[in-house]
C-alpha positions as CSV (number, residue, x, y, z in Angstrom):
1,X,-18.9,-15.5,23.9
2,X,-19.2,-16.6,20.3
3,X,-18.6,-20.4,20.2
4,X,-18.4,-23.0,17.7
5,X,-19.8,-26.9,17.5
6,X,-17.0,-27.9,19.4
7,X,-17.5,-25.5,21.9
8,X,-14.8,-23.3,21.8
9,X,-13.6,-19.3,20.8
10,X,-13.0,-19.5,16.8
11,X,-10.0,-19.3,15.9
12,X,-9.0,-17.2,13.4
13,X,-5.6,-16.4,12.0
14,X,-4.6,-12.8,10.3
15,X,-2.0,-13.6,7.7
16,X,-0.5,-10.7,6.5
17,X,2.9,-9.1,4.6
18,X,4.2,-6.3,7.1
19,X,5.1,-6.6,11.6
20,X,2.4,-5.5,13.1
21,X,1.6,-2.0,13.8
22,X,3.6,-0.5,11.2
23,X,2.4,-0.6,7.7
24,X,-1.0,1.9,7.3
25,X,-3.0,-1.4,5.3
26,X,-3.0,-3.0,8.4
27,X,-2.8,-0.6,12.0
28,X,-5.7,1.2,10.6
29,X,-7.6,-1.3,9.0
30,X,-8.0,-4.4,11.1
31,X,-5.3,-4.4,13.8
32,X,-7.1,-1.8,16.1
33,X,-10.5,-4.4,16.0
34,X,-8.3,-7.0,17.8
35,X,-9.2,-6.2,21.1
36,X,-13.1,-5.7,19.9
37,X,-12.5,-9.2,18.4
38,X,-11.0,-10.9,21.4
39,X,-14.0,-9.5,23.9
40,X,-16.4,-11.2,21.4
41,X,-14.7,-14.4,21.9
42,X,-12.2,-14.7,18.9
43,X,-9.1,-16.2,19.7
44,X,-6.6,-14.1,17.2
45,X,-3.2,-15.2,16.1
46,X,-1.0,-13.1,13.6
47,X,1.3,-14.2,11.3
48,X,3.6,-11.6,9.1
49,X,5.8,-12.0,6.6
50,X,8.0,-9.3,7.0
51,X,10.7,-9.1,9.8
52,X,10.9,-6.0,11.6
53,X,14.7,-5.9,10.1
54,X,13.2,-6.4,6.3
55,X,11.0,-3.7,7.2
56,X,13.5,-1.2,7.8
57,X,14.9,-2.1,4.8
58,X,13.1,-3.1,2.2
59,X,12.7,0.6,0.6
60,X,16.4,1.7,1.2
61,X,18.7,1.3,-1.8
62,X,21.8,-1.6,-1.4
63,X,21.3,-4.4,1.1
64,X,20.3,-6.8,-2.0
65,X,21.9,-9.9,0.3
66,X,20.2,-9.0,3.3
67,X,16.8,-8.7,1.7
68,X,17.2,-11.8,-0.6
69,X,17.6,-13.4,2.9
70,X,14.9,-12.8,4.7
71,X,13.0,-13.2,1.6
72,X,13.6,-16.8,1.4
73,X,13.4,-16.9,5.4
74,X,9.8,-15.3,4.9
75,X,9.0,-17.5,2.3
76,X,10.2,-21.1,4.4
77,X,7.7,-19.9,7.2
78,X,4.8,-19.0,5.1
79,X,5.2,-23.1,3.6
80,X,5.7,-23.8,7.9
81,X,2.3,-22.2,8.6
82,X,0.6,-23.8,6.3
83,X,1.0,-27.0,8.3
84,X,-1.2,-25.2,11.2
85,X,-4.1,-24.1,8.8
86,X,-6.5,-26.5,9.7
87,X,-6.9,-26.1,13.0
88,X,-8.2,-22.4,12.3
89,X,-11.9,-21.5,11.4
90,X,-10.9,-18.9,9.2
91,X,-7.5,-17.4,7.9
92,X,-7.5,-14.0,7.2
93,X,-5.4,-12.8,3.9
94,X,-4.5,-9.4,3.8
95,X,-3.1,-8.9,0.4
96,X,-1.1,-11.7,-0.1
97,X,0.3,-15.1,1.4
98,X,3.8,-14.2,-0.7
99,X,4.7,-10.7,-2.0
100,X,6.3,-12.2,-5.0
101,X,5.5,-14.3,-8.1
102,X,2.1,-16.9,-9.0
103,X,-0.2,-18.3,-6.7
104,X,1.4,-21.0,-5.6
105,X,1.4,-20.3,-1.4
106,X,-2.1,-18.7,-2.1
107,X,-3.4,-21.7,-3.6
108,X,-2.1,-24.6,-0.8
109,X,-3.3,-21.8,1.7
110,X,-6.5,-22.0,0.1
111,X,-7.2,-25.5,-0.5
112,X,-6.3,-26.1,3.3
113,X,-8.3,-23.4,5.1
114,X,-11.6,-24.6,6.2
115,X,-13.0,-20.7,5.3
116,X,-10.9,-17.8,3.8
117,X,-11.6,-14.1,4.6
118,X,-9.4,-12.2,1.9
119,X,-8.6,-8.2,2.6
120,X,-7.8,-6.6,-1.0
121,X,-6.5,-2.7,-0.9
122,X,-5.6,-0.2,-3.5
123,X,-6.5,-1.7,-6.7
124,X,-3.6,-3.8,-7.0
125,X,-6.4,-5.7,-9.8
126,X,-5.6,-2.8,-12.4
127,X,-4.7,-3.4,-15.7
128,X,-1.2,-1.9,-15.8
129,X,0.5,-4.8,-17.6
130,X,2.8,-4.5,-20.9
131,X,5.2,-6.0,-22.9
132,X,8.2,-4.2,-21.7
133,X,7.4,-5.2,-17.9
134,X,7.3,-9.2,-18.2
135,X,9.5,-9.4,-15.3
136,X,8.3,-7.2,-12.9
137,X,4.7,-8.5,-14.0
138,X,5.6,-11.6,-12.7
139,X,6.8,-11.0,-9.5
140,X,3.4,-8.7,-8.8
141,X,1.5,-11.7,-10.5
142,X,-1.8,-10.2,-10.4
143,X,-3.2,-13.6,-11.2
144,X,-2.7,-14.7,-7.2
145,X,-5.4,-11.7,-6.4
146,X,-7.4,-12.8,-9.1
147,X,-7.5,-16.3,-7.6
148,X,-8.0,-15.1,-3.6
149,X,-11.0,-12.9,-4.7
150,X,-12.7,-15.8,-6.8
151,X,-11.7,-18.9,-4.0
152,X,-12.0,-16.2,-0.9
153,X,-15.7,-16.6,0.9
154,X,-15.8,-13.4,1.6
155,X,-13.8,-10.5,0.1
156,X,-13.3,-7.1,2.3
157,X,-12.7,-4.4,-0.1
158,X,-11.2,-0.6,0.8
159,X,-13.5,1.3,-1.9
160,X,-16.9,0.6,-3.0
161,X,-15.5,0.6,-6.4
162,X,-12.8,-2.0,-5.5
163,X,-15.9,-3.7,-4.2
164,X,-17.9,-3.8,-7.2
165,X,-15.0,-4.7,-9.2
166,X,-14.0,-7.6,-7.2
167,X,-17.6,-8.7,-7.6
168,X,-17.6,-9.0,-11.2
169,X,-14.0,-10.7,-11.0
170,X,-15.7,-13.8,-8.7
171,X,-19.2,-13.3,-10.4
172,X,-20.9,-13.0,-7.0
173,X,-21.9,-10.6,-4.4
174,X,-19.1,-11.5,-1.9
175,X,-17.1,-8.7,-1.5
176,X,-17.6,-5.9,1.2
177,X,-16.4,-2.3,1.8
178,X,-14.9,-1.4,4.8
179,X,-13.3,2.1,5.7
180,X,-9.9,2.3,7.6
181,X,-10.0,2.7,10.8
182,X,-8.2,5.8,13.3
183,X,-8.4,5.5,17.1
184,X,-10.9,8.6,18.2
185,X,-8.8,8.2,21.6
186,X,-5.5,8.7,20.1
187,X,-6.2,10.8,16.8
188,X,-7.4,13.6,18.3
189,X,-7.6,17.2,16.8
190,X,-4.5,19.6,17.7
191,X,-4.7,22.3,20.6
192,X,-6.2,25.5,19.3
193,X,-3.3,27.6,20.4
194,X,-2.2,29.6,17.4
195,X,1.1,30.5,18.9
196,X,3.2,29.7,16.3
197,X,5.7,31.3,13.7
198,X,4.1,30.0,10.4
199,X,1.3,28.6,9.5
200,X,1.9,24.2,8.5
201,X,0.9,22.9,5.2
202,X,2.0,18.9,5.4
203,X,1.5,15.5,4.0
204,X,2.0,11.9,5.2
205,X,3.1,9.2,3.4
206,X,5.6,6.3,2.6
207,X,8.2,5.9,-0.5
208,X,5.6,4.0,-1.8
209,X,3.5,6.8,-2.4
210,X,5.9,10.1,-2.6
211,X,4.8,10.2,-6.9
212,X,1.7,11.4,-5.3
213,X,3.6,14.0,-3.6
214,X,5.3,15.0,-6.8
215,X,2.1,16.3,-8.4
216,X,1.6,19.0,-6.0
217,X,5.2,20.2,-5.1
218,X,5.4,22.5,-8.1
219,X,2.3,24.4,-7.0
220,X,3.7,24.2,-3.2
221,X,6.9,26.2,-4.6
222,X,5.1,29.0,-6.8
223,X,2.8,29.4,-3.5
224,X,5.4,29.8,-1.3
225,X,7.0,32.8,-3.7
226,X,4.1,34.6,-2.3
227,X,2.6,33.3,1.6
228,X,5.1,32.7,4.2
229,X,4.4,29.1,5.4
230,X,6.4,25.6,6.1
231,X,6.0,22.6,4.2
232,X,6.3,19.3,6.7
233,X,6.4,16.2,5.1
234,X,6.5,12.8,7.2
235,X,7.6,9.7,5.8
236,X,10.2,7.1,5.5
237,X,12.3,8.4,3.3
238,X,14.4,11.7,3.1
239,X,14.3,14.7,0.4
240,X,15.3,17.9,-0.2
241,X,13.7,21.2,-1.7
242,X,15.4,24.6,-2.0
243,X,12.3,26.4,-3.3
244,X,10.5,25.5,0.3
245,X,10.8,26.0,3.6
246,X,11.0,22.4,4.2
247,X,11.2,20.2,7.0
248,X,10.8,16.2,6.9
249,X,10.4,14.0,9.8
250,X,10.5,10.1,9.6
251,X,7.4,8.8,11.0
252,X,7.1,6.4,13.9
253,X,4.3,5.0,15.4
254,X,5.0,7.0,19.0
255,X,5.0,10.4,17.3
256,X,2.6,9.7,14.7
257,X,-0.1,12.1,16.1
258,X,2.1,14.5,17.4
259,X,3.8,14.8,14.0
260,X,0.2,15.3,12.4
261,X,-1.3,17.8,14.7
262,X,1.8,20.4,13.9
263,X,0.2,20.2,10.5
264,X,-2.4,23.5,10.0
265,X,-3.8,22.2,6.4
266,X,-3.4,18.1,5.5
267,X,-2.5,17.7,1.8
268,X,-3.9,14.5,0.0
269,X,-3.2,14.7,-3.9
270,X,-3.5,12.0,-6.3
271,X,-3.2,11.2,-9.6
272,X,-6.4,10.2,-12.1
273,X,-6.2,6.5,-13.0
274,X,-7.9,3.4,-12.3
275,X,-5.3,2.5,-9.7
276,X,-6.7,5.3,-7.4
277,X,-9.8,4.1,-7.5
278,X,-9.1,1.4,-5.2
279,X,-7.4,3.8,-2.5
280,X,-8.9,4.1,0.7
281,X,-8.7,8.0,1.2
282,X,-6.9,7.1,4.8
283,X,-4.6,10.3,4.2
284,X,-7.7,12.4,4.4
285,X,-9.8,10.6,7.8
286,X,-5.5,11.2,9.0
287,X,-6.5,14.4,8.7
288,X,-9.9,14.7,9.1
289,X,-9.0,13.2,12.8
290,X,-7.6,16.1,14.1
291,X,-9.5,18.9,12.9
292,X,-7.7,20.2,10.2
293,X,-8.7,20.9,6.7
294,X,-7.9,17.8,3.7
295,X,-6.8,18.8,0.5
296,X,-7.6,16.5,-2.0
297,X,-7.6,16.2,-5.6
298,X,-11.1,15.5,-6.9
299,X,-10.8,11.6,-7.7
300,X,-12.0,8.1,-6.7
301,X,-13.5,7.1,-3.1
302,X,-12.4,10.3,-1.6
303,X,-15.1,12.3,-3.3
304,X,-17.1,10.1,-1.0
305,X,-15.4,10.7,2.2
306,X,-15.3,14.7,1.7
307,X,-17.7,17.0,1.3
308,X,-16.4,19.3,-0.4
309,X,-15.8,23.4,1.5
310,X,-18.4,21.3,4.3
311,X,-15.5,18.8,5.9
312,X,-12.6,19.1,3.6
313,X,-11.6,20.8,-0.2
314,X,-11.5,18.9,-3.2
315,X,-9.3,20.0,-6.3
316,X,-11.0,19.6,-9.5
317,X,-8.4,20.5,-11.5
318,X,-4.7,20.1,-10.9
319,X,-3.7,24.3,-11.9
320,X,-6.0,25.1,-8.8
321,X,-3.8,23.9,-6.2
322,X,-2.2,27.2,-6.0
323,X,-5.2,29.2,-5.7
324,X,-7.5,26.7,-3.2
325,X,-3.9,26.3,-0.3
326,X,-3.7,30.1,-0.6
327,X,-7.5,30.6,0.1
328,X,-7.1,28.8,3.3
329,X,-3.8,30.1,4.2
330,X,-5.5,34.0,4.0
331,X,-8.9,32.8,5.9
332,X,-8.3,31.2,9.3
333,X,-11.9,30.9,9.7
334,X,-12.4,28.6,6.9
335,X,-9.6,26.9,8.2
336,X,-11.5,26.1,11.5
337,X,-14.9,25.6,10.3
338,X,-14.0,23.0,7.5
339,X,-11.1,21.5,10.3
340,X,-14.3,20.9,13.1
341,X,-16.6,19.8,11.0
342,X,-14.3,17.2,9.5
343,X,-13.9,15.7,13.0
344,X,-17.5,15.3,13.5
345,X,-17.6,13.5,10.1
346,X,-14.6,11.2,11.3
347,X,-16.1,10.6,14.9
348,X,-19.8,9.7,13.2
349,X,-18.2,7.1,10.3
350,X,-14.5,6.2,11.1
351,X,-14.0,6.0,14.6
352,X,-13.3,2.2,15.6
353,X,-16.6,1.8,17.6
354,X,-18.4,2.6,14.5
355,X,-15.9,0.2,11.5
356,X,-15.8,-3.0,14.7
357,X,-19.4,-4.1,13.7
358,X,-18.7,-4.5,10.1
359,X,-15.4,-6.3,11.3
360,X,-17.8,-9.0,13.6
361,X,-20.2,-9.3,10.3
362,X,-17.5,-10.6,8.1
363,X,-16.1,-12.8,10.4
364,X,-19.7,-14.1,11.1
């Protein structure tokens, strides 16, 4: 068991924005390392900011009273917790302390903790800023990340590039990259019956991230003008698309891999900027899980994760969408071949057995 001087499990406390189990940043990042954690002799406590109800709906249009509640309700127990900090031998930040506006939580959270681990995803650090966005500037307050990755002692990053960057922001060697994390147990590849009426081209994803979605859709309708296939999208939100044979499922956590394994090829576009440099490529392990093919456009830490017509396909140019989903839709082969070698890539670097070590290193 690890111990401290005062002969006890540390204590360590995840503070983070979404419940638990929900949001993608944190059920397959550093939620399923718990248990790992716990046999090592950490004694874990989780804190969230987000009620399951806010959760439901904080992406939904209307409800403006209801969300301004729990808001300020999220807010009043943030300022609570920090009360309890000190007895803690490191708080772990995922994000934030407080979704919205400066530093001010971040910076009493900070100056309490005796040691701050702080999780940084995406690259929420990019320079995206303008005149026309004061407000909404504000409330994102990029100045609060800023000010965890300087003050943080160690900073777990989900790109090597958002590494290096967060290195040169806190002018030391601090920061760490750590993958995301899928359950080899659970995410497991599909059953290699064939039996089915079309073939599945899908995607997974929130509202958060359906302009990612966007860029491919066009290509998705001139293909389907000449293969038979279905599009399947799952996500928390609901659309429409006459040009497709479409079907769109709202994830939950109980289907999740069910909902993934109807899926035949795994689409992952994105767009080129410097905010995609900070993205994890967890869309393409999803898939990479259970043996099917990723699609992804040729960008950021994804060209790391896939080796391209090896374990997965990477678009290099946005008008070859078309021409690289028909390719796999006309050659089941390829379609296998990439799909099992992708799962020996996952099982090798992804699995949770093989991200829990890096988790214990951190956490020292």
């Amino acid at each position: 068991m690890i111990q401290n001087d005062s002969n006890r499990a540390k204590k360590i406390l995840f503070v983070c924005p979404y419940p638990p189990n929900l949001a993608a940043g944190q059920r397959l990042k550093f939620e399923p390392h718990f248990d790992a954690l716990e046999r090592e002799g950490y004694d874990i406590k989780q804190s969230c900011f987000m009620s399951q109800r806010l959760w439901h709906i904080a992406y939904k249009p209307g409800h403006y009273m209801e969300k301004i509640f729990w808001t300020i309700k999220g807010f009043c127990e943030r300022v609570f917790l920090s009360f309890t900090l000190r007895k803690y031998d490191t708080v772990y930040i995922f994000m934030n302390v407080f979704p919205f506006g400066p530093a001010i939580l971040e910076r009493l959270f900070r100056k309490i903790s005796r040691r701050v681990i702080y999780d940084i995803e995406d690259n929420i650090i990019s320079k995206e800023s303008n005149d026309d966005k004061r407000i909404v500037n504000f409330l994102k307050s990029k100045e609060k990340y800023e000010f965890l990755i300087k003050t943080a002692d160690v900073v777990i990053a989900s790109t090597p590039a958002l590494s290096e960057k967060c290195n040169q922001i806190s002018s030391s060697e601090k920061s760490i990259f750590i993958p995301p994390t899928l359950d080899d147990k659970r995410f497991i590849p599909k059953a290699l019956s064939t039996n089915k009426e079309k073939l599945t081209i899908g995607w997974t994803g929130t509202f958060s991230s359906k302009s990612y979605l966007d860029i491919v859709l066009p290509h998705l309708e001139a293909l389907y003008k000449e293969r038979n296939f279905k599009t399947k999208i799952i996500g928390n939100f609901e659309m429409d698309n006459p040009a497709l044979d479409l079907e769109v499922v709202q994830w939950n956590k109980d289907d999740e891999v069910n909902q993934l394994q109807d899926i035949d090829i795994g689409l992952y576009p994105l767009s080129q900027d410097d905010w995609v440099s900070g993205k994890s490529g967890l869309k393409a392990m999803q898939y990479m899980s259970i043996g099917i093919p990723a699609v992804c456009t040729a960008t950021g830490h994804v060209m790391k994760i896939i080796d391209d017509a090896v374990d997965g396909i990477l678009v290099f140019e946005e008008s070859k969408w078309k021409e690289t989903l028909k390719d796999l839709i006309d050659n089941e082969t390829k379609r296998k071949t990439v799909g099992g070698n992708a799962r020996k890539t996952f099982l090798s670097k992804y699995s949770t057995k093989s991200i829990s070590k890096h988790y214990l290193k951190a956490l020292g």
